[in-house]
Backbone as JSON, one array per atom type, in Angstrom:
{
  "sequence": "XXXXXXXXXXXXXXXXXXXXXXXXXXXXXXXXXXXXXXXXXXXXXXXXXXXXXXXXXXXXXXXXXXXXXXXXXXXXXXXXXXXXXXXXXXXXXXXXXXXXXXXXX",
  "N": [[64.27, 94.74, 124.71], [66.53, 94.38, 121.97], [70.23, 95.19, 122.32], [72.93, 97.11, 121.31], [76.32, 98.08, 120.97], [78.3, 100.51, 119.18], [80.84, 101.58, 117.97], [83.1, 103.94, 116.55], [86.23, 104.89, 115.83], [88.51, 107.54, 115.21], [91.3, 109.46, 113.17], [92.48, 112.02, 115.0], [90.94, 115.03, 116.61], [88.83, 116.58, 115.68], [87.51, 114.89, 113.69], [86.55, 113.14, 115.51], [84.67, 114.62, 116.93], [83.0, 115.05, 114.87], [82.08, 112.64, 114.71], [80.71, 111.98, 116.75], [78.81, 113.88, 117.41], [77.04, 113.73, 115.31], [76.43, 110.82, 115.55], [74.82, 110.57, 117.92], [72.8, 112.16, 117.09], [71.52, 110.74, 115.46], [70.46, 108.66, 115.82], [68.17, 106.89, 117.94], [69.91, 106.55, 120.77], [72.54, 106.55, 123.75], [75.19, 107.93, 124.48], [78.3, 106.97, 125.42], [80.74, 106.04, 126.37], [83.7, 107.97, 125.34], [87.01, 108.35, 124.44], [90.98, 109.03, 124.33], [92.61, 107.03, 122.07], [95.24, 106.22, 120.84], [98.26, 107.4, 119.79], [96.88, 109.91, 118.57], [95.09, 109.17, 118.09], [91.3, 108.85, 118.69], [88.54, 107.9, 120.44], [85.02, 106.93, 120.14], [81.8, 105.6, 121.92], [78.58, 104.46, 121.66], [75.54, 103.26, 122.71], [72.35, 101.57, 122.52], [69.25, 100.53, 120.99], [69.62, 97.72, 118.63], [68.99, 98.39, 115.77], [69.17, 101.32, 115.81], [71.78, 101.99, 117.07], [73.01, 100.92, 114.52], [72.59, 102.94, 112.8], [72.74, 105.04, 113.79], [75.51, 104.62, 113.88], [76.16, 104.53, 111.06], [74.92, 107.31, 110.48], [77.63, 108.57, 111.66], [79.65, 107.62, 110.6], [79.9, 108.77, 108.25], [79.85, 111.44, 108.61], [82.61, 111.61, 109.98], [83.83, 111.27, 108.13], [83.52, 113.38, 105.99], [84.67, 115.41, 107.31], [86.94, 118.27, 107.37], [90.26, 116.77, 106.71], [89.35, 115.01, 108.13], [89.56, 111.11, 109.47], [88.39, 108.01, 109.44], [89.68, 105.12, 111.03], [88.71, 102.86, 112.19], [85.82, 101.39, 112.65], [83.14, 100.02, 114.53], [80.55, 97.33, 115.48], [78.95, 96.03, 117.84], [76.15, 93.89, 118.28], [74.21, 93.15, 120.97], [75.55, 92.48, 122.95], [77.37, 90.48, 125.75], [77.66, 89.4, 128.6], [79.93, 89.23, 130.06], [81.48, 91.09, 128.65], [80.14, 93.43, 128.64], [81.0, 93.76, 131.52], [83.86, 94.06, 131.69], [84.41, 95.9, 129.43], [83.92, 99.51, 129.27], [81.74, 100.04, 128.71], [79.03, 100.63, 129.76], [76.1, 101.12, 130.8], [76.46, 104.26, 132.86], [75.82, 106.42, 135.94], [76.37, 108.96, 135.48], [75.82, 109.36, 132.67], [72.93, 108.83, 132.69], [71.0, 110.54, 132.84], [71.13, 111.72, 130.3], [69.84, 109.37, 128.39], [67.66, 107.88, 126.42], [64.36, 107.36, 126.89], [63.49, 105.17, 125.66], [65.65, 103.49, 125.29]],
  "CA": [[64.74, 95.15, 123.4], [68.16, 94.25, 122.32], [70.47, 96.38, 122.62], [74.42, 97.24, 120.7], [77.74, 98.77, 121.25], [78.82, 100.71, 118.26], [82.35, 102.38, 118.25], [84.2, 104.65, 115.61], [87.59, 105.65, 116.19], [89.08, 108.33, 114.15], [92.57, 109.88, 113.71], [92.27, 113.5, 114.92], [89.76, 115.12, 117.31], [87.73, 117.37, 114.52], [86.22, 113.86, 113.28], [85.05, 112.29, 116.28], [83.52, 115.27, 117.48], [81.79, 115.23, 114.33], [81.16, 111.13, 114.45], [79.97, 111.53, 117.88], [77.76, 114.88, 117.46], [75.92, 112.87, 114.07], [75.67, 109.55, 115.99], [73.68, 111.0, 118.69], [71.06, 113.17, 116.49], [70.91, 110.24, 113.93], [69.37, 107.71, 116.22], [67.96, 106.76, 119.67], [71.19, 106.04, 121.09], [73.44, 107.03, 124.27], [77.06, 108.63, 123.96], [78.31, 105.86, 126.86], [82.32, 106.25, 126.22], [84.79, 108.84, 124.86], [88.53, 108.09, 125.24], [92.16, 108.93, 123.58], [93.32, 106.06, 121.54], [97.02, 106.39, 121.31], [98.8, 108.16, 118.23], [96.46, 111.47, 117.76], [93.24, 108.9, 117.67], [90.18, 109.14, 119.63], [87.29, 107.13, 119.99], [82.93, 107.27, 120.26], [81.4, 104.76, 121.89], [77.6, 105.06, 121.69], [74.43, 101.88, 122.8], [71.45, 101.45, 121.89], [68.64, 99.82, 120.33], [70.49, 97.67, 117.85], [68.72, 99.2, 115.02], [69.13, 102.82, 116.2], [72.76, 101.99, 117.23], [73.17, 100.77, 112.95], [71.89, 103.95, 111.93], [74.31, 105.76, 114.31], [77.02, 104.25, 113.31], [76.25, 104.89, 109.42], [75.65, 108.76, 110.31], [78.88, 109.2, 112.29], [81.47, 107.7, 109.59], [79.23, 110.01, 107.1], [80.38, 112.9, 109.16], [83.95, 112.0, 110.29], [85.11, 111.27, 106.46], [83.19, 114.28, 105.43], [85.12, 116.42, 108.61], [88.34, 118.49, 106.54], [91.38, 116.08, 106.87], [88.95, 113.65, 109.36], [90.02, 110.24, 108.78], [88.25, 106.85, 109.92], [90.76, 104.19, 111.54], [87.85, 102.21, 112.3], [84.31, 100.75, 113.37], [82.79, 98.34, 114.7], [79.24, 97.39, 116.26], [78.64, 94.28, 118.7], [75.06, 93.44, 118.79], [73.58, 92.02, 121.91], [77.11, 92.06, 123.73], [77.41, 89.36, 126.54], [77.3, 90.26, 129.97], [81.13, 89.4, 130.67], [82.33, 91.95, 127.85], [79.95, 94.52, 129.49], [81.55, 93.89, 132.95], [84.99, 94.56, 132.08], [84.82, 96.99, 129.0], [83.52, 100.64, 129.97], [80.91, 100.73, 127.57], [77.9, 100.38, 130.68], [74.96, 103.01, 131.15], [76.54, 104.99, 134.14], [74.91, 107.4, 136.78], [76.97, 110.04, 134.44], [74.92, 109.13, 130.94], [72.12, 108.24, 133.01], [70.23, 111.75, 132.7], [70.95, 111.95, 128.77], [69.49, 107.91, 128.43], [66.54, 107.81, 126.12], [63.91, 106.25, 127.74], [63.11, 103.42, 124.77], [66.82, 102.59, 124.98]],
  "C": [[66.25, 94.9, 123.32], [68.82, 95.52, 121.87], [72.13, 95.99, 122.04], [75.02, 98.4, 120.94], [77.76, 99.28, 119.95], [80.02, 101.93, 118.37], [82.65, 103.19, 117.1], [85.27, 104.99, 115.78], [88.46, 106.13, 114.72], [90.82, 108.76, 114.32], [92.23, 111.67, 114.01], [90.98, 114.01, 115.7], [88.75, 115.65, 116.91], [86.71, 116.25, 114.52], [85.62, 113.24, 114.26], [84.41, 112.94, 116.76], [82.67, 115.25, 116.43], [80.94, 114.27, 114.49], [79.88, 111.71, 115.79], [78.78, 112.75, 118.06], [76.64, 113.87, 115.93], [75.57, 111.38, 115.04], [74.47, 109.65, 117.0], [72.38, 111.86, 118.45], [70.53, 112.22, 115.46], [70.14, 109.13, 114.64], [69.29, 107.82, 117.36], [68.93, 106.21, 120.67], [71.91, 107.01, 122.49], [74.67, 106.77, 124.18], [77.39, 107.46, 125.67], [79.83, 105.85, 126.9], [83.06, 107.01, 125.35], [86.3, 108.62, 125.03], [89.53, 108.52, 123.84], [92.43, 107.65, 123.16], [94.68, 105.87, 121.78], [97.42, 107.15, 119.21], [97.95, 109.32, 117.6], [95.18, 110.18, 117.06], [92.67, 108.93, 118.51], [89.35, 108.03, 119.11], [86.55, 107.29, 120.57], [82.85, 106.23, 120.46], [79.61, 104.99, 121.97], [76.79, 103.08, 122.12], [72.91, 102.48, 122.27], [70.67, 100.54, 121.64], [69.85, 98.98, 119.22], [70.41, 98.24, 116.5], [69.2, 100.9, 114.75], [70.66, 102.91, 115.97], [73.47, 101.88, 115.08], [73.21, 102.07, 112.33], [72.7, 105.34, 112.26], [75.35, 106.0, 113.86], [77.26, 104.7, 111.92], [76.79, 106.83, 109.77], [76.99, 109.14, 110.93], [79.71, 109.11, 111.59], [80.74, 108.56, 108.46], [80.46, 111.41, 107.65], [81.8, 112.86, 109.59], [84.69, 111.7, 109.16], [84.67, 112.34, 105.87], [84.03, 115.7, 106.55], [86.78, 116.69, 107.42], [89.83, 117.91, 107.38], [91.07, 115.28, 108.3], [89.63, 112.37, 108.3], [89.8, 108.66, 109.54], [89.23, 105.45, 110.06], [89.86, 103.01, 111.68], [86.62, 102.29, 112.54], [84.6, 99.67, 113.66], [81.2, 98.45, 115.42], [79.0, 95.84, 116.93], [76.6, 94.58, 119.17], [74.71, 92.46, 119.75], [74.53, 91.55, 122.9], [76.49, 91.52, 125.11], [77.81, 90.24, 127.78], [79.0, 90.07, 130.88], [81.86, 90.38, 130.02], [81.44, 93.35, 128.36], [80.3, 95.01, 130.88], [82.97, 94.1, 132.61], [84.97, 95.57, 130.74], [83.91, 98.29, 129.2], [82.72, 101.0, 129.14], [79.04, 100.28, 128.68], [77.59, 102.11, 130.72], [75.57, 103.44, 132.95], [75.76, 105.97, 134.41], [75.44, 108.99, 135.48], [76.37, 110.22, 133.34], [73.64, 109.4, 131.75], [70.81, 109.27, 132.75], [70.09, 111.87, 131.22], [70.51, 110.48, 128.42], [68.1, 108.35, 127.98], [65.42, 106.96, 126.41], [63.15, 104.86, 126.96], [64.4, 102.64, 124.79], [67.22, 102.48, 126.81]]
}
């Protein structure tokens, strides 16, 4: 099954806890990276089905422009990402996810 990256990065930590609490109840998807941005942003990285991951991604900027004074900086979603951009960026299923990992994705 193929499988996508989808990111959000917000300004402020209210909204990505909300992106990243809606991306994970809105589809079959694992939470696979969390990190500080720089300047008071954060960012959700979540995989997936690529479908699931789509559907993610919709509910999370739902919830971090609906979060009081959240404020989306970006998205993005890479379907089907290549096996040299999964070896150097930190968006791989680790032993750490590996327990919360739905077992169709």
């Amino acid at each position: 099954m193929p499988q996508a990256v989808g990111v959000i990065q917000t300004l402020g930590f209210p909204a990505v806890l909300a992106a990243a609490d809606a991306m994970v109840k809105g589809g079959r998807v694992t939470l696979v990276y969390y990190d500080l941005a720089e300047r008071g942003e954060f960012l959700v990285a979540v995989r997936g089905p690529v479908s699931e991951v789509n559907l993610s991604v919709e509910k999370g900027l739902a919830a971090a422009e609906s979060t009081p004074g959240g404020e989306v900086v970006s998205h993005y979603i890479v379907p089907n990402p290549p096996e040299n951009v999964l070896a150097v960026l930190p968006v791989e299923y680790t032993e750490k996810v590996a327990r919360f990992r739905n077992a169709a994705n």
